[in-house]
N, C-alpha and C positions, 0 to 999 in steps of 0.2 A: 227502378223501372227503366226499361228499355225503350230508346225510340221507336222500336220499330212497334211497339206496342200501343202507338198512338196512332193506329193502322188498320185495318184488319186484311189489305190486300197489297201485299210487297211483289214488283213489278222487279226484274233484273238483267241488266244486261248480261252479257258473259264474258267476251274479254277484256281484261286490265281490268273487269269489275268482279267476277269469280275466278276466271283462269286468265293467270298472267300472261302477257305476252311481250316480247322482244321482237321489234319491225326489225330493228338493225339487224338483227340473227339472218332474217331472209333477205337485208340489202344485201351483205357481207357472200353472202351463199351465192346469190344471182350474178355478184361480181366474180366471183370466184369461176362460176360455170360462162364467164364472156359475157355478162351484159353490162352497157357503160351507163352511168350512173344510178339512179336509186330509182329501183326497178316499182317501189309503190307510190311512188312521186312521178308517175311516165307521161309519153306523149298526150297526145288528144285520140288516137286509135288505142291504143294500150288500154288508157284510161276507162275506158267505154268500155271496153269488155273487161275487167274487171268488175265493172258496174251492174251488167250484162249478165257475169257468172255469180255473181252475188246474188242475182234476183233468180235463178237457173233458166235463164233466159236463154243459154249457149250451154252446150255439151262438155262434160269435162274433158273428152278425149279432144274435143277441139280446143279448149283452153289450153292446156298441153301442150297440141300440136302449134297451136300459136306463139306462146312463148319460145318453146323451142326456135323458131323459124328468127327470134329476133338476139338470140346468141349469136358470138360471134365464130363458136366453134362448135363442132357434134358433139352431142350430151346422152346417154342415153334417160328415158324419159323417168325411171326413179330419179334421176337425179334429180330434175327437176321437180318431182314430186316432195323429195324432201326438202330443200331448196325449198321449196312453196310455205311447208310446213313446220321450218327451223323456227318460227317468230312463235311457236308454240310450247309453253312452257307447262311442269306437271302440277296438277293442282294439290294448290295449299291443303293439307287433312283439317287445317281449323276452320277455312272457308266450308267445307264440304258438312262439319259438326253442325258448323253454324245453321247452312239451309235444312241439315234432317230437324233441327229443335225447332226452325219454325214453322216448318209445314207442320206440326202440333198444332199450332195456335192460328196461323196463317192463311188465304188461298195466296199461294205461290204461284209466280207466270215468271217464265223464262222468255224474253223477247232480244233476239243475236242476229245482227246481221252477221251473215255467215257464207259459206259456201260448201258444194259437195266434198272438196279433199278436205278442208280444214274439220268439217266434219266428221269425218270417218278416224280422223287421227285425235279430234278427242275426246270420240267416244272410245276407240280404245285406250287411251291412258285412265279416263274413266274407268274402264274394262278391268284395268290392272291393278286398280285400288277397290274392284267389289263391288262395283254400283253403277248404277242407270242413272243419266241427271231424266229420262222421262219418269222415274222414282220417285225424286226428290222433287217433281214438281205439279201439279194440278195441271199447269198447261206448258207446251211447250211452243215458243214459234222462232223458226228461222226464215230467214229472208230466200232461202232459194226453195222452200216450200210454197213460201206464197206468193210470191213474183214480185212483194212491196217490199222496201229497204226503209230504216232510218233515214235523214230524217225526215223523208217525207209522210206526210199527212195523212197518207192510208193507210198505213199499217199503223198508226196507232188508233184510227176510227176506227177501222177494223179490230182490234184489239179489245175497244172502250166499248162498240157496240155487243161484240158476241160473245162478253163476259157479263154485259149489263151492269157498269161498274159505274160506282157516284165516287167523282173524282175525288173528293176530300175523303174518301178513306182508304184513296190511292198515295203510296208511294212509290217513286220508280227511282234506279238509281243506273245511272250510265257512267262511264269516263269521258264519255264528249259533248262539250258546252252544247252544241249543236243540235244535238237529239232530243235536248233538254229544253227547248223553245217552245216546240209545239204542243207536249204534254201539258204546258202550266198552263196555256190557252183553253181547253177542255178539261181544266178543273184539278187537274193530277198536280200532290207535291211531290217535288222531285230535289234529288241531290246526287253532286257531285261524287265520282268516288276516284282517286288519284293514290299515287303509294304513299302520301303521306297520312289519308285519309280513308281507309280500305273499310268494307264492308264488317268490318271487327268493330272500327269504330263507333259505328252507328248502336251498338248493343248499350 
């Protein structure tokens, strides 16, 4: 028997918990295009709007135009785009098996803080391997559709209310300690998922 079968409604993050990611990929990348240290580690202005574009609170052509502005040389702005999107790695086919078998048995919810480019880069790597994740999933939520991010407290109310979900036959599974606080408070079990413990595990 499967754990996830001790469930009827599996909650998932999406990066490092479905599609891998590599931050270093885009420190590496940002250095490379002029910027001095570790560009997702930044100041207190940086910081904020990241925060900012995460919720789509800010324009992507502005977030662009922003970073740009804080290199130390002219880039043209693919660059930066890719650069943005190097920490984007192609999704596992056994991860992907795994979600089509449980939306069988499952209500699957996709919940990502996200943003517009990292977005669009991958849903097409999605794209290239034949499927939709709004396919494989009953709901889907990113954080710059609905202006709430992890881990704050509204986007998982939001979430718990407009599914009408009874927490204990909630699972949710994230990579960060963090996001994982406030779901056990409103009844959700939840678990860690890391590379030593990936969503394979849990079967």
């Amino acid at each position: 028997m499967s754990k996830y079968d001790e469930y009827e409604v599996l909650i998932f993050d999406l990066g490092n918990t479905i599609l891998p990611i590599a931050p270093e990929l885009t420190i590496q990348s940002f250095q490379s295009l002029g910027f001095e240290g570790d560009i997702l580690k930044p100041h207190v202005k940086l910081k904020r709007l990241l925060s900012n574009y995460q919720k789509g609170e800010v324009s992507t052509t502005y977030f662009l135009s922003f970073l740009q502005n804080e290199l130390s040389k002219e880039v043209a702005e693919y660059e930066v785009v890719e650069a943005w999107n190097a920490m984007l790695l192609d999704f596992p086919k056994e991860h992907i098996a795994l979600i089509k078998q449980l939306k069988e048995t499952h209500q699957l919810i996709l919940l990502s803080n996200t943003n517009e480019l990292h977005t669009q880069c991958f849903q097409a790597k999605a794209a290239s391997l034949y499927f939709r994740l709004s396919d494989y999933f009953h709901k889907v939520y990113y954080s710059q559709e609905l202006g709430m991010s992890k881990p704050d407290k509204e986007i998982f109310d939001f979430v718990h209310k407009e599914n009408l979900l009874d927490g204990k036959k909630v699972l949710f599974l994230d990579d960060l300690e963090e996001n994982l606080v406030y779901p056990q408070e409103i009844g959700w079990n939840v678990g860690q998922v890391s590379t030593t413990k990936t969503i394979l595990e849990w079967v």
